[in-house]
C-alpha positions, 0 to 999 in steps of 0.5 A, spaced: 901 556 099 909 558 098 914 555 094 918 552 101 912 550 104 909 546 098 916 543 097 918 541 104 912 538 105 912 534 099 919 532 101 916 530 108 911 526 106 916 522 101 921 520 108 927 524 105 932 527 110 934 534 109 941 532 108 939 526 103 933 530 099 939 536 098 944 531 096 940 527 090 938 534 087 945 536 086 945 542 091 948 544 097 945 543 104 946 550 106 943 553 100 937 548 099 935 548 107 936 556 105 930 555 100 926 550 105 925 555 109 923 561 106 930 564 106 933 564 099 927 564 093 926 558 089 931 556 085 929 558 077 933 553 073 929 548 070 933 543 069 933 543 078 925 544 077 926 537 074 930 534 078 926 536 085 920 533 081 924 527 079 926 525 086 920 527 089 917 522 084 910 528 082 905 527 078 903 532 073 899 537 077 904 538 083 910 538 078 905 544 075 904 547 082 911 547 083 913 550 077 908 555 078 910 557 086 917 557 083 915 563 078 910 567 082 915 568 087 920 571 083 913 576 080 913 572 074 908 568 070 909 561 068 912 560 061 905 557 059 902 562 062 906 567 060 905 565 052 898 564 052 898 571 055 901 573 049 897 570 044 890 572 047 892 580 048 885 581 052 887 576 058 891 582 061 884 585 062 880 580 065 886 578 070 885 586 073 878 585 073 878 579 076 883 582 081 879 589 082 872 585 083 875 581 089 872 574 087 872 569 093 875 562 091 869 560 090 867 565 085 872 563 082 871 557 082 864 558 079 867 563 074 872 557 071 867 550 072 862 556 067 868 556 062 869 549 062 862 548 061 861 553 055 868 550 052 
């Protein structure tokens, strides 16, 4: 899923108007329906992140989800993503070979429930 479809969603499901959802973020109509629809890429400041998430009232994870779709549209790994590849040098490695492998969802899923079980 993309950044605009999982945010249009959200803000769907929460009953806001476009009009209304734009104006309690601080944005302008325009640019925000501009980013709904895919037009323009999403916006990078945190300090917007947080508010969209505040307003659409997220829990942990989809504000993680969003932060996330938000990075990956601009080809950029989350900062936490970002530092634990700094840390742990192999990590680059094992993304490519998963990458060349071609792994389905569930070989993946697989590959991280075996992790989980062994840490």
């Amino acid at each position: 899923m993309l950044f605009h479809e999982f945010l249009k969603n959200l803000r769907v499901m929460r009953d806001l108007g476009l009009r209304e959802f734009a104006q309690k973020i601080g944005m302008d109509v325009g640019n925000y329906s501009r980013i709904e629809r895919g037009i323009v890429k999403p916006p990078q400041k945190e300090e917007t992140l947080i508010k969209i998430s505040e307003v659409l009232q997220l829990d942990a994870d989809n504000t993680e989800k969003l932060n996330t779709l938000a990075a990956i549209e601009y080809g950029k790994l989350p900062a936490d993503l970002a530092e634990v590849v700094r840390d742990y040098e192999y990590l680059p490695v094992l993304l490519r070979t998963i990458s060349s492998k071609r792994l389905s969802d569930d070989q993946l899923r697989d590959l991280t429930e075996r992790i989980n079980k062994e840490f």
